[in-house]
N, CA and C atoms as a LAMMPS dump frame, in Angstrom:
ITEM: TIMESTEP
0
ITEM: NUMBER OF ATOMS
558
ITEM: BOX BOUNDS ff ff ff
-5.0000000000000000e+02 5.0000000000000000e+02
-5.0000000000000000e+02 5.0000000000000000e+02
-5.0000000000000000e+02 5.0000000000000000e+02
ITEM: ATOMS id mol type element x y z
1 1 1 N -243.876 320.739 -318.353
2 1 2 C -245.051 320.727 -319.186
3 1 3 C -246.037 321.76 -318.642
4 2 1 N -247.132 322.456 -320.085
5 2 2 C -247.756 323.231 -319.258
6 2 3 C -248.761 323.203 -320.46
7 3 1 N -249.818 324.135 -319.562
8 3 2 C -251.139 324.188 -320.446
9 3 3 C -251.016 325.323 -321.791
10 4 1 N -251.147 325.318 -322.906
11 4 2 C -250.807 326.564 -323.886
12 4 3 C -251.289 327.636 -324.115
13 5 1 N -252.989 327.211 -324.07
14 5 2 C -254.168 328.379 -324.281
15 5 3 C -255.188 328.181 -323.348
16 6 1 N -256.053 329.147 -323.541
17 6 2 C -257.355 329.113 -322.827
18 6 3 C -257.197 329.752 -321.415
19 7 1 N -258.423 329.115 -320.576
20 7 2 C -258.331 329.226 -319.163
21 7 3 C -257.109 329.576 -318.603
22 8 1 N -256.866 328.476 -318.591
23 8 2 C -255.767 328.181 -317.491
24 8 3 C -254.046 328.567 -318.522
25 9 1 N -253.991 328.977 -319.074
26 9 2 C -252.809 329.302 -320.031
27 9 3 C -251.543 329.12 -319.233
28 10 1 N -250.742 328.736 -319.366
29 10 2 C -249.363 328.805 -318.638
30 10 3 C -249.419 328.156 -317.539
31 11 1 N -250.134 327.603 -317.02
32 11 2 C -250.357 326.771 -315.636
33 11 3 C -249.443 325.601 -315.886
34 12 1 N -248.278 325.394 -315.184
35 12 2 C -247.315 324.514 -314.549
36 12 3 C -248.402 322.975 -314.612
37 13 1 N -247.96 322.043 -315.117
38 13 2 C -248.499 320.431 -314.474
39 13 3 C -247.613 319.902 -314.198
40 14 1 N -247.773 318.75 -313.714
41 14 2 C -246.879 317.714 -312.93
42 14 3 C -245.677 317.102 -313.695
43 15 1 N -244.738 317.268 -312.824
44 15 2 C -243.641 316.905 -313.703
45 15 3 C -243.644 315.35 -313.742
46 16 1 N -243 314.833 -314.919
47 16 2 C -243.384 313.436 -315.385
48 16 3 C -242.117 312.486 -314.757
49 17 1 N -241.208 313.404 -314.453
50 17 2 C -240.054 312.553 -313.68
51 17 3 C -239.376 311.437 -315.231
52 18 1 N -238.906 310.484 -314.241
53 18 2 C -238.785 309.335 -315.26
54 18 3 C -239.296 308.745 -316.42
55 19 1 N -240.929 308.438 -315.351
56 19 2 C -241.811 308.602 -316.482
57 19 3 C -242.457 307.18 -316.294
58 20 1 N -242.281 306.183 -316.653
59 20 2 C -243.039 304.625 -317.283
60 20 3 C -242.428 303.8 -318.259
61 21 1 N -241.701 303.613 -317.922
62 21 2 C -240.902 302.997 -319.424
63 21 3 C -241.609 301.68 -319.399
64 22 1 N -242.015 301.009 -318.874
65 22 2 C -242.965 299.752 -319.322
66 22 3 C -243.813 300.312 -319.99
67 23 1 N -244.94 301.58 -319.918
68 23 2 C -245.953 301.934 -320.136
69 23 3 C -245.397 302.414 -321.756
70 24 1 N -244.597 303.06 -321.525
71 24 2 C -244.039 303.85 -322.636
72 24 3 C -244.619 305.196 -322.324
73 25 1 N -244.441 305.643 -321.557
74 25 2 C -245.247 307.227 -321.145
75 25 3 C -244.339 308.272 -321.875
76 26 1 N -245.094 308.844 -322.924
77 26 2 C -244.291 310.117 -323.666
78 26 3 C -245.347 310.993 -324.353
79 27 1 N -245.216 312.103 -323.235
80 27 2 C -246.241 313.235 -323.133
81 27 3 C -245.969 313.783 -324.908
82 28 1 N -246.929 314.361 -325.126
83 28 2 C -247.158 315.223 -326.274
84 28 3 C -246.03 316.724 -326.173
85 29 1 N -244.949 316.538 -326.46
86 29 2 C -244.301 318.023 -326.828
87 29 3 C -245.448 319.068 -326.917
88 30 1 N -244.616 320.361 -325.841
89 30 2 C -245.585 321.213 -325.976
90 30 3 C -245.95 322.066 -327.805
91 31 1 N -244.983 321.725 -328.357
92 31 2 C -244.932 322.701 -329.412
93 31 3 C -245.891 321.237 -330.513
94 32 1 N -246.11 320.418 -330.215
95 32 2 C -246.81 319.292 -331.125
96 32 3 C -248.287 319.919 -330.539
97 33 1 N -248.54 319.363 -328.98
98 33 2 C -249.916 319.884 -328.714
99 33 3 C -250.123 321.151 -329.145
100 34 1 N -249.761 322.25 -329.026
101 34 2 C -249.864 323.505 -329.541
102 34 3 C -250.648 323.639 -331.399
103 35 1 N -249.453 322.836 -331.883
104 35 2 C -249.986 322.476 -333.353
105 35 3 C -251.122 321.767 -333.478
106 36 1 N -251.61 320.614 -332.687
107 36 2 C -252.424 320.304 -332.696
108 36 3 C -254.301 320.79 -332.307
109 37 1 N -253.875 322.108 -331.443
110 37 2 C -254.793 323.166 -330.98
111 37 3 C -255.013 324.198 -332.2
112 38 1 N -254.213 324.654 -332.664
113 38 2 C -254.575 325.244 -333.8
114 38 3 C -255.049 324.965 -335.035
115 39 1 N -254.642 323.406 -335.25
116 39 2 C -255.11 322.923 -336.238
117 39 3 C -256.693 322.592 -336.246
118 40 1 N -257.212 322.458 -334.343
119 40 2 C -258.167 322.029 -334.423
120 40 3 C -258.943 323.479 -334.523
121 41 1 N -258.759 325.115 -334.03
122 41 2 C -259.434 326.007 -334.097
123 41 3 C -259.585 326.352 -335.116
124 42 1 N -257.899 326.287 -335.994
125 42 2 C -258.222 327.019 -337.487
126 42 3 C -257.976 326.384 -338.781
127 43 1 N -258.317 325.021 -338.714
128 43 2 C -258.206 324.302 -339.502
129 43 3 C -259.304 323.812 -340.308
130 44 1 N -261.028 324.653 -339.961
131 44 2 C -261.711 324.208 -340.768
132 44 3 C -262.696 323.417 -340.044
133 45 1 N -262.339 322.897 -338.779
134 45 2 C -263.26 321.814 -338.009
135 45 3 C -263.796 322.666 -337.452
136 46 1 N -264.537 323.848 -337.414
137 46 2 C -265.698 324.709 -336.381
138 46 3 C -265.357 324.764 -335.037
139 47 1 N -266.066 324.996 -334.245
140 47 2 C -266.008 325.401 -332.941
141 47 3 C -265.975 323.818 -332.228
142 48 1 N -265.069 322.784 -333.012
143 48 2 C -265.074 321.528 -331.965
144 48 3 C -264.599 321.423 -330.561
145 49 1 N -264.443 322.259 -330.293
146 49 2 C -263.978 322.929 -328.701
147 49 3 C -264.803 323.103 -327.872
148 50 1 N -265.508 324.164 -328.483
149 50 2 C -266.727 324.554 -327.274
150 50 3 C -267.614 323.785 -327.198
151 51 1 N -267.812 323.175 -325.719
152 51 2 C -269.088 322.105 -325.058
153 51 3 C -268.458 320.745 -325.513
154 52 1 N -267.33 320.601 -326.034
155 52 2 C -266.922 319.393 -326.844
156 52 3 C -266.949 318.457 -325
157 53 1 N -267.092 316.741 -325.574
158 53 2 C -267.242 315.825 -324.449
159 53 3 C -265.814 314.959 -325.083
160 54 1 N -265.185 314.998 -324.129
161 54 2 C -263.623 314.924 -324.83
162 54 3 C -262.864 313.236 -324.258
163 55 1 N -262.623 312.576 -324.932
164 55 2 C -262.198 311.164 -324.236
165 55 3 C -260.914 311.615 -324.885
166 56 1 N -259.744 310.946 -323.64
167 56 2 C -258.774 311.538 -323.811
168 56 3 C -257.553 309.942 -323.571
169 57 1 N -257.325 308.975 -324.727
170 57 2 C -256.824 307.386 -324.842
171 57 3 C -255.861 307.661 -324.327
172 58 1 N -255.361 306.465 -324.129
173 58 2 C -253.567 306.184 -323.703
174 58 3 C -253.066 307.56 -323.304
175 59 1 N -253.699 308.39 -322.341
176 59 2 C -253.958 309.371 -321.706
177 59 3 C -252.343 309.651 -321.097
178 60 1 N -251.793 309.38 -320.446
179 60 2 C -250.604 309.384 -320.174
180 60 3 C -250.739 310.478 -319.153
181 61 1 N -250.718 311.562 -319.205
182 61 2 C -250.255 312.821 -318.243
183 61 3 C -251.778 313.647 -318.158
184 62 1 N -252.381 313.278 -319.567
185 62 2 C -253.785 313.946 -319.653
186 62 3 C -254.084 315.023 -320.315
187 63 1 N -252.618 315.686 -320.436
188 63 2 C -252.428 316.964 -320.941
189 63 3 C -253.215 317.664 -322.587
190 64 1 N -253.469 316.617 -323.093
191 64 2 C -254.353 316.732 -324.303
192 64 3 C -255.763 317.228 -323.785
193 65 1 N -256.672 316.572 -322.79
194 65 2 C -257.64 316.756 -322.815
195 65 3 C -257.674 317.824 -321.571
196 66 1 N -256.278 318.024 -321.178
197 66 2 C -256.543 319.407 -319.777
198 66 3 C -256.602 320.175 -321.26
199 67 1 N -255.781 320.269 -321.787
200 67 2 C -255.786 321.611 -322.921
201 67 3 C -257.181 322.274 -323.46
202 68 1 N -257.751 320.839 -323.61
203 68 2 C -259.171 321.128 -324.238
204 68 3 C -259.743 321.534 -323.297
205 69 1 N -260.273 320.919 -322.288
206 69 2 C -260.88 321.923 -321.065
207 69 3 C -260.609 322.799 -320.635
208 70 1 N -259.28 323.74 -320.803
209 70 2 C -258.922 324.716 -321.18
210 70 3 C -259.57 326.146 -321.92
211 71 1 N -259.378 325.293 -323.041
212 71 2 C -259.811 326.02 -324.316
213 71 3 C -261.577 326.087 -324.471
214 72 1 N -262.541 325.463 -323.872
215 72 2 C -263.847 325.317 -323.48
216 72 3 C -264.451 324.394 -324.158
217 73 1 N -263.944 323.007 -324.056
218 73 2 C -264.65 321.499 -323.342
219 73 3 C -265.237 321.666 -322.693
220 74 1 N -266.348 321.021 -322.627
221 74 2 C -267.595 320.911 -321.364
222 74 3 C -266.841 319.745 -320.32
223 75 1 N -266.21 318.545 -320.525
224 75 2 C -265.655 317.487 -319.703
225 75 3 C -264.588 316.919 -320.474
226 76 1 N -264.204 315.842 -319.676
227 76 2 C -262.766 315.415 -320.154
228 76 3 C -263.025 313.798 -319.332
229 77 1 N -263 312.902 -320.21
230 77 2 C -262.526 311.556 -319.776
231 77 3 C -261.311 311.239 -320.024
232 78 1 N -260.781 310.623 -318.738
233 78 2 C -259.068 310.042 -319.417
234 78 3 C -259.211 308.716 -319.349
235 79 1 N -258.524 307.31 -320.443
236 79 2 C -258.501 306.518 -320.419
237 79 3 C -257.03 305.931 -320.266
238 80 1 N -256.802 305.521 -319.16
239 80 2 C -255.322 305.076 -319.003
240 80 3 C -255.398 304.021 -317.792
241 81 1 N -254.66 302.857 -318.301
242 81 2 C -254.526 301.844 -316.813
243 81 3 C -253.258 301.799 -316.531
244 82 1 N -252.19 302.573 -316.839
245 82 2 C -251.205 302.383 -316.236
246 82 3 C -251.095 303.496 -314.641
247 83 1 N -250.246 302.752 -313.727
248 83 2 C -249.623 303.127 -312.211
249 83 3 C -249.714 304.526 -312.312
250 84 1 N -248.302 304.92 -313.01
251 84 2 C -247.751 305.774 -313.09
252 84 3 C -248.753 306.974 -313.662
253 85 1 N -249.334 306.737 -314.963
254 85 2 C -250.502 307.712 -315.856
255 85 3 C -251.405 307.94 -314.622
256 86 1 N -251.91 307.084 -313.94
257 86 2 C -253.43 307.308 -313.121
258 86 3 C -252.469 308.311 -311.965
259 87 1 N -251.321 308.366 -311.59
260 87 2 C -250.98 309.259 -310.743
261 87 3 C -250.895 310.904 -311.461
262 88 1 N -250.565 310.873 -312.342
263 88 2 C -250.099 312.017 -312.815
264 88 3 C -251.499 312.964 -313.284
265 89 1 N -252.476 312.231 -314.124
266 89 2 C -253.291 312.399 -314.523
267 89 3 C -254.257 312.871 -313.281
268 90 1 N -254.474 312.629 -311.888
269 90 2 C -254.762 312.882 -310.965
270 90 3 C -254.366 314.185 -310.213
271 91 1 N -253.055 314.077 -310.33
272 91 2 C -252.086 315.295 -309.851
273 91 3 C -252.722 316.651 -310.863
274 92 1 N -252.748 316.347 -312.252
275 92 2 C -252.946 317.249 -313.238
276 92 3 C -254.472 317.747 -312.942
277 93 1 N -255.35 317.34 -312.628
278 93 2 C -256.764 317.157 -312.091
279 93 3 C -256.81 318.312 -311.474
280 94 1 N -256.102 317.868 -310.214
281 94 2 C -255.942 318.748 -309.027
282 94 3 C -255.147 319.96 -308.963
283 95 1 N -254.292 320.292 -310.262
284 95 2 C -253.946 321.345 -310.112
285 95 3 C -254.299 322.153 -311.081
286 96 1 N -255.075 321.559 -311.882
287 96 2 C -256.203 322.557 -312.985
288 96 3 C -257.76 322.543 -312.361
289 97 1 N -258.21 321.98 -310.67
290 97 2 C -258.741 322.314 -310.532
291 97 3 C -260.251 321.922 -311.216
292 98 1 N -260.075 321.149 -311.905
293 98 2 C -261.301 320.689 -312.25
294 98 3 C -262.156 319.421 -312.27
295 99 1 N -261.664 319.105 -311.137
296 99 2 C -262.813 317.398 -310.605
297 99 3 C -263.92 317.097 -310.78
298 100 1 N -264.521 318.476 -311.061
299 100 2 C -265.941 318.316 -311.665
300 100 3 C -266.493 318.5 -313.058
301 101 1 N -265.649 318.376 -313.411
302 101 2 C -265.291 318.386 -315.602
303 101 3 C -264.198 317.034 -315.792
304 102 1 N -263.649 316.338 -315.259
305 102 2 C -262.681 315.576 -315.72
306 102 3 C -262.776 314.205 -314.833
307 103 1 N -262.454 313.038 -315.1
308 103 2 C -262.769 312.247 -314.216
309 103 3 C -261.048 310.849 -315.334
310 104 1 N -260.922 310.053 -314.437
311 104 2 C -260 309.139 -315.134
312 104 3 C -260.59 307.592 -314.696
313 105 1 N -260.837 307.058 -315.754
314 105 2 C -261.244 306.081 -316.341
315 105 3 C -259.869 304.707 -316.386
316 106 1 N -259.93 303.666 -315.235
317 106 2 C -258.794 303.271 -315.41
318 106 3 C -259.052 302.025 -316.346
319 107 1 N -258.639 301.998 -317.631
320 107 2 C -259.526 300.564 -318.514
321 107 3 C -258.427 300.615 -319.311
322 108 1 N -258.552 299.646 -319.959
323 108 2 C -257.627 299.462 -321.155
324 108 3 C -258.49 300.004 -322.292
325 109 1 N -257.568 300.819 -323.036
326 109 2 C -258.165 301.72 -324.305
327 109 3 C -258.601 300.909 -325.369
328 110 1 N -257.495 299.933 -325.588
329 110 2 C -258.498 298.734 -326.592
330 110 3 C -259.535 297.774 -326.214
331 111 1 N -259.881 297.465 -325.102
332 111 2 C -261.183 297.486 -324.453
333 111 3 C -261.813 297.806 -323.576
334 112 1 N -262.005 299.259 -323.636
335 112 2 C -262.857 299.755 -322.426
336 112 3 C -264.786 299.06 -322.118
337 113 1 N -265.193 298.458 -323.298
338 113 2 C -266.074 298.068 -322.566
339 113 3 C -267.261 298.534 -323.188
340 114 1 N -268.361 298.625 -322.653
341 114 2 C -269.418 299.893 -322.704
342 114 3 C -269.136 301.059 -322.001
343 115 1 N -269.426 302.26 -323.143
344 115 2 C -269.876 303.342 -322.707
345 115 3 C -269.688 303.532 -321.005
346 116 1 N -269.502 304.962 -320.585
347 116 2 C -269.774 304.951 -319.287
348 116 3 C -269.718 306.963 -319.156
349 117 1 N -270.941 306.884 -319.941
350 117 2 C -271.387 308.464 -319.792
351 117 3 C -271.607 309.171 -321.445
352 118 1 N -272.32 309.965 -321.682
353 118 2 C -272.615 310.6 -322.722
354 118 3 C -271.227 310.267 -323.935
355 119 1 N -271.544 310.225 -325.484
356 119 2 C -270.999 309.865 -326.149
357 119 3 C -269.59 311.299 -326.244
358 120 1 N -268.945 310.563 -326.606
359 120 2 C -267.842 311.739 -327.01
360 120 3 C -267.954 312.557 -328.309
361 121 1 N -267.588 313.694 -328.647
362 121 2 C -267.723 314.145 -329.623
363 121 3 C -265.823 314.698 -330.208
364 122 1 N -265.182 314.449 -329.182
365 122 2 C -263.753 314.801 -329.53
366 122 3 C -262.899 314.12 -328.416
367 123 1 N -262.423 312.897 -329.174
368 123 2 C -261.267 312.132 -328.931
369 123 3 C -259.675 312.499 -329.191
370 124 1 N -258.84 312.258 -328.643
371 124 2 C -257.389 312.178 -328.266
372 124 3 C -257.028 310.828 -328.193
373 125 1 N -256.316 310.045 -328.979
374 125 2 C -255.968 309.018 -329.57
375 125 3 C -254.3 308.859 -329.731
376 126 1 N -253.399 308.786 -328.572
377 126 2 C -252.237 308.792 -328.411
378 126 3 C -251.325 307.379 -327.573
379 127 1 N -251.435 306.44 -328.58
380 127 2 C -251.174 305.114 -328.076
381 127 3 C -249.768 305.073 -328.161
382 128 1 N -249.174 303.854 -327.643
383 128 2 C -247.46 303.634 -327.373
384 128 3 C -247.485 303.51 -329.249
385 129 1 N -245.702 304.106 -329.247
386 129 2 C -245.97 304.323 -331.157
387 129 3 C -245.179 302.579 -331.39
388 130 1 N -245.734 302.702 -332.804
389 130 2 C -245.897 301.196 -333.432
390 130 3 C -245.722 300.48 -333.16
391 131 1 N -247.255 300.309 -332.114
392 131 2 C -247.462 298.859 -331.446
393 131 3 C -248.941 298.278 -331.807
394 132 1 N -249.122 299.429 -333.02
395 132 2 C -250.86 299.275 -333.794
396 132 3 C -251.895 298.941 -332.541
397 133 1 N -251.821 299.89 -331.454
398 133 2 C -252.69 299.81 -330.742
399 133 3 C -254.33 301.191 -331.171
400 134 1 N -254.053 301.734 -332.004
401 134 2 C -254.777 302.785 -332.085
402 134 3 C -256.075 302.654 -332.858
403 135 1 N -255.926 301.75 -334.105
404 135 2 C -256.967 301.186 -334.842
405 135 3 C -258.004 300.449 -334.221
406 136 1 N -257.155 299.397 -333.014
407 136 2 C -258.452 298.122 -331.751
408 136 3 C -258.772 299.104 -330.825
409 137 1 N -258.038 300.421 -330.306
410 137 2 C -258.915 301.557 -329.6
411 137 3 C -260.316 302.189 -330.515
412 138 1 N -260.196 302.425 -331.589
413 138 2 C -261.104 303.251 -332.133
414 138 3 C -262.264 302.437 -332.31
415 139 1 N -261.665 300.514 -332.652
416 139 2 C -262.873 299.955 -333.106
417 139 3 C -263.897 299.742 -331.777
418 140 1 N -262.813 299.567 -330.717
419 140 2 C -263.305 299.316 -329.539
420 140 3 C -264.195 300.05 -329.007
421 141 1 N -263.908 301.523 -328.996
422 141 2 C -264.859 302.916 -329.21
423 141 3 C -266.057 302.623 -329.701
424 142 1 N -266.15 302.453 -330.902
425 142 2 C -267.15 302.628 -331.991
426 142 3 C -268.014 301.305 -331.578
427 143 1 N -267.594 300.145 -330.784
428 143 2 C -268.39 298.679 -331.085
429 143 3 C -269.348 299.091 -329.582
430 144 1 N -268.434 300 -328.836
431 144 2 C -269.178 300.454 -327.008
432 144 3 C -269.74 301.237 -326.937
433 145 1 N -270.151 302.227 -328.345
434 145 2 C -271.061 303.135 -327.875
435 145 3 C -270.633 304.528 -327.441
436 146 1 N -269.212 304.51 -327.218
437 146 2 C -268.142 305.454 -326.42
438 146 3 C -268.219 306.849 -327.428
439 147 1 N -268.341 307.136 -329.267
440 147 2 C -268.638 307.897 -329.97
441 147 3 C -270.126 308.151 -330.275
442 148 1 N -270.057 309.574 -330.068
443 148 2 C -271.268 310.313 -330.852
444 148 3 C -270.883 310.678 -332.514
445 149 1 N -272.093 310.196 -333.244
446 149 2 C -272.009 310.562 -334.695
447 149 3 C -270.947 311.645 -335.131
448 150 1 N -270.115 311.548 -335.871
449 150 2 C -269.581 312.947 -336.102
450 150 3 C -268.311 313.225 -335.437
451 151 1 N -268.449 312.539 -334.074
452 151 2 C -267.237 312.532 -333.852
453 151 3 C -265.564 312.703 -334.078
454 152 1 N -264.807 313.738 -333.934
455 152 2 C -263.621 314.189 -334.24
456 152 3 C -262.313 313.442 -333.284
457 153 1 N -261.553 312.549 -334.185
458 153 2 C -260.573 311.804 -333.871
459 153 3 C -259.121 312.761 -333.963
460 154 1 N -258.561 312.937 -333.186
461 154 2 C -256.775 313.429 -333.234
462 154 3 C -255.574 312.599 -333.006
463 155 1 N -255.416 311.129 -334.154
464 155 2 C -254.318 310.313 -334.12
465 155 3 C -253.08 310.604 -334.076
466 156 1 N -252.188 310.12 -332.764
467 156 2 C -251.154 310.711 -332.954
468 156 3 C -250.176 309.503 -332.905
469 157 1 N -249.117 309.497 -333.78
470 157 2 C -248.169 308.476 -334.061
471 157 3 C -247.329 308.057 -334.37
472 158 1 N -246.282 307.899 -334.641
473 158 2 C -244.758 307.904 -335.132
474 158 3 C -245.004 307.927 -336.866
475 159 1 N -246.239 307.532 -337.205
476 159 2 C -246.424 307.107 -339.094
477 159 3 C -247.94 307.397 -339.694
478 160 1 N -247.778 307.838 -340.307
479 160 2 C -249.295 308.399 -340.804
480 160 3 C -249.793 307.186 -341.011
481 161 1 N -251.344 307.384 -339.934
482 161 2 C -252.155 306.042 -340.092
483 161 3 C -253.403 306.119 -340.665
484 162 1 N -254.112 304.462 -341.138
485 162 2 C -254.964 304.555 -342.199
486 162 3 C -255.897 304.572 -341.186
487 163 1 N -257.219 305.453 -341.719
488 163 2 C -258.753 304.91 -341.461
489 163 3 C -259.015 303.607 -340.983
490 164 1 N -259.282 303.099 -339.694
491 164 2 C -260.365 302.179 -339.449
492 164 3 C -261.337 302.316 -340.373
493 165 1 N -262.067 301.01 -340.311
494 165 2 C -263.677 300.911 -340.919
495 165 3 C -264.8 301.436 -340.262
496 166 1 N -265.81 302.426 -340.659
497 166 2 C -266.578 303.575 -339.978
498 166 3 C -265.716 304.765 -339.698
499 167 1 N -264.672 304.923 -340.409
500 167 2 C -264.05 306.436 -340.068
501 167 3 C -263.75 306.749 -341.137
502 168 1 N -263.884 308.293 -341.343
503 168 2 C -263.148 309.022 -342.785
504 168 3 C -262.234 310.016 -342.474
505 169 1 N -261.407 309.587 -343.25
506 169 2 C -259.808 310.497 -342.707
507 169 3 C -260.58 312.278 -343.106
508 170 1 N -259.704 313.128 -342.568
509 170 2 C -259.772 314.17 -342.699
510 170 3 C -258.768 315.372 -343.249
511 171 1 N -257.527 315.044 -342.369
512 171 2 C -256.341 315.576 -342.668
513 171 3 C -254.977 314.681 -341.909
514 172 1 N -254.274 315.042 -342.464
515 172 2 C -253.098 314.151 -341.698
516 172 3 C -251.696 315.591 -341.831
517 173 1 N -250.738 315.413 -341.014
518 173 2 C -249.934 316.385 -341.151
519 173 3 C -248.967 315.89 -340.149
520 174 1 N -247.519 316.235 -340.291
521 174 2 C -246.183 315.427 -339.667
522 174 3 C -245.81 316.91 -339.222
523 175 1 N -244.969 316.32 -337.449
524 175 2 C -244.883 317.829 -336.43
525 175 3 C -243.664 316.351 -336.508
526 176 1 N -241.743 316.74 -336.804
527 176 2 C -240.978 316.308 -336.695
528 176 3 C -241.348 314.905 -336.616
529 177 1 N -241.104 314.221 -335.553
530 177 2 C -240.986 312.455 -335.989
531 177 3 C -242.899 312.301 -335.48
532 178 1 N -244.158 313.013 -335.517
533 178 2 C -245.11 312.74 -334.811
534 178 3 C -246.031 312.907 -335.939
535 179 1 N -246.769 312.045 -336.4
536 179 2 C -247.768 312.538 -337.126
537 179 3 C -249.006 312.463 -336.885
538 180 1 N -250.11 313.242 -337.181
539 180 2 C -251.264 313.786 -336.732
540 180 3 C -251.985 313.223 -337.55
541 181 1 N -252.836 312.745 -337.643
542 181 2 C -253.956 311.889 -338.297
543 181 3 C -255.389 312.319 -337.905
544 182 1 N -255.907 313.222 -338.284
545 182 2 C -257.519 313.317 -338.19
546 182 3 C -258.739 312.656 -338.67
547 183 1 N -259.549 312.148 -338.205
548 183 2 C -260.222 311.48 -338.206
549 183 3 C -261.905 312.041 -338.1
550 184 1 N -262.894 311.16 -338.758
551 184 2 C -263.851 311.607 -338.511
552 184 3 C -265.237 310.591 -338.281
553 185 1 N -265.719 310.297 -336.875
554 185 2 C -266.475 309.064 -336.773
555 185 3 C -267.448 308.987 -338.137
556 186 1 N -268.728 307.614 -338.431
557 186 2 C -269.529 307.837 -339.079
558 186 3 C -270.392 307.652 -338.049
């Protein structure tokens, strides 16, 4: 796995090994994240990149929200409580070098709780696929304070998924068995 654009372009991350099979750990294909970077530069959503405050769910390797800090995110939260994720996601930290833009958040994504730092303005939303964990993440989000108005959602999932209540879909689009679901807080 590696970073696609930006900064750090081509930079090597941690290899995932085995992986988590309790967790269900299954990084984003580079050629899905890729699609998903372009869709977000030239797809109409503006400069949601630059200065973006990026929460990065069922975080797994992290690699979604290294990309964005990459590409020029101001920070990067990762939300992941699994063993295995909080190692990797750490490793990935340290070899992009940026401990002081990225921090990992060990909580459960469907209830993290309150808030714990400035609202997000661009989420990464990549839960174990159909286990309808992604809808009690977003509400969970939205009930803690965790979104800023406006907020830009990137659902990713084995099946094109519907809008939560307080969100308006945006675009949706299928990368082989993964589909992309955009989202948009109210």
């Amino acid at each position: 796995m590696r970073i696609i654009g930006g900064d750090w372009r081509g930079r090597r991350l941690a290899e995932i090994g085995r992986g988590d099979e309790a967790a269900r750990l299954r990084p984003t294909p580079d050629r899905v994240r890729e699609a998903i970077f372009n869709l977000l530069q030239n797809g109409g959503f503006g400069a949601v990149l630059k200065g973006a405050r990026v929460l990065d769910l069922f975080a797994g390797s992290g690699a979604l929200g290294l990309e964005a800090l990459s590409r020029g995110a101001a920070e990067a939260r990762f939300i992941d409580n699994g063993r295995v994720a909080a190692r990797l996601i750490g490793e990935n930290i340290r070899l992009c070098g940026c401990s002081d833009r990225a921090s990992l958040l060990r909580l459960d994504a469907t209830a993290p709780g309150p808030a714990q730092g400035a609202p997000a303005t661009l989420v990464f939303l990549d839960p174990p696929y159909g286990q309808g964990l992604g809808a009690p993440a977003l509400t969970a989000l939205r009930d803690g304070g965790w979104l800023a108005p406006g907020a830009l959602v990137v659902w990713e999932e084995s099946a094109r998924q519907t809008a939560p209540a307080a969100f308006r879909p945006l675009d949706a689009r299928r990368y082989g068995g993964t589909w992309v679901t955009v989202l948009e807080s109210a």
